[in-house]
C-alpha positions as a printed Julia matrix, in Angstrom:
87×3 Matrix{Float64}:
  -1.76   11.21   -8.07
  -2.46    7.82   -7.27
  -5.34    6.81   -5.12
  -4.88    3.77   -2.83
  -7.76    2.33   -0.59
  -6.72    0.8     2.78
  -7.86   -2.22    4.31
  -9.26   -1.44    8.05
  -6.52   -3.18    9.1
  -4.59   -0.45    9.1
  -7.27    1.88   11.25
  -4.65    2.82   13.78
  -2.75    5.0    11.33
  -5.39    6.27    9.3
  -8.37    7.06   12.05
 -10.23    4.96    9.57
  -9.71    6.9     6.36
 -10.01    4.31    3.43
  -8.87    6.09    0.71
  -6.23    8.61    0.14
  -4.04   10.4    -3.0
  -0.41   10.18   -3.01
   2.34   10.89   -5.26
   4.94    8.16   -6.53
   6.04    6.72   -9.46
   7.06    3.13   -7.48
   4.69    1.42   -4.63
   8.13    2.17   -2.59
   7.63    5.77   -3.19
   3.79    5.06   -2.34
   4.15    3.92    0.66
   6.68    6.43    1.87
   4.38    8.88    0.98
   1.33    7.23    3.26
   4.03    6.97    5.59
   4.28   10.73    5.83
   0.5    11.1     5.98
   0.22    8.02    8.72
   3.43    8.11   10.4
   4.17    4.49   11.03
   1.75    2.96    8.6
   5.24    1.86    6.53
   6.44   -0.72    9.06
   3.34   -2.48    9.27
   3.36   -2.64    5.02
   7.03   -3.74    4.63
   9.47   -5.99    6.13
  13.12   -6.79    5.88
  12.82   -4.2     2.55
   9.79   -6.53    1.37
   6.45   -6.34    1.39
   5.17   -7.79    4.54
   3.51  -11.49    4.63
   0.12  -10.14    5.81
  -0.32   -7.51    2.9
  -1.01   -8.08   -1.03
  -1.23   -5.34   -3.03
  -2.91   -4.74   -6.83
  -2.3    -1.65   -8.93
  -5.15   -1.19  -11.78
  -6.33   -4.66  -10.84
  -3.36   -6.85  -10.95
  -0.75   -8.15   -8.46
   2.04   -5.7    -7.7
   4.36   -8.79   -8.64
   7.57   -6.87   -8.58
   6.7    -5.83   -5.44
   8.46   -2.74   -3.8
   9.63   -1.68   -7.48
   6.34   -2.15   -8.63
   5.04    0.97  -11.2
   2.71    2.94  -10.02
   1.75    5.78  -12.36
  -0.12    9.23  -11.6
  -3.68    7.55  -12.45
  -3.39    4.22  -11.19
  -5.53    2.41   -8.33
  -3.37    0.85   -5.48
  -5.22   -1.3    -3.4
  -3.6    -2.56   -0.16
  -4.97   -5.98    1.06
  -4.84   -8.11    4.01
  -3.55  -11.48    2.81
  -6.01  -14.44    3.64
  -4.88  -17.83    4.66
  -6.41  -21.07    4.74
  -5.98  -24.32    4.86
């Protein structure tokens, strides 16, 4: 399974967990599966059938630049962060 970590950002769904193991062989299919485990979490990850402006996401390191059809595989890291401005 894959293991994601969480930004804090998302504390409201998780209770503050920061890591968690999930099936999925797409980040779609990631997500949904946090989804089941933090009911709601989804929404606040993906917009419109896109990921959402305030969220960037890596798997093993690099951008998930395919976004929602991004591959995940069974040992890969997904890391979900908040997306910084600036100006």
């Amino acid at each position: 399974m894959a293991r994601v970590t969480m930004p804090l950002l998302f504390e409201q769904f998780t209770g503050g967990e920061r890591h968690r193991e999930v099936s999925g062989a797409s980040l779609a299919e990631v997500i949904g599966e946090l989804d089941k485990a933090y009911p709601g979490i989804a929404s606040s990850i993906v917009t419109g059938g896109r990921l959402a402006p305030i969220i960037k996401v890596t798997i093993d390191g690099k951008l998930a630049v395919r976004g929602l059809d991004s591959p995940v595989a069974s040992t890969s890291e997904v890391c979900l962060l908040p997306s910084m401005g600036g100006g």
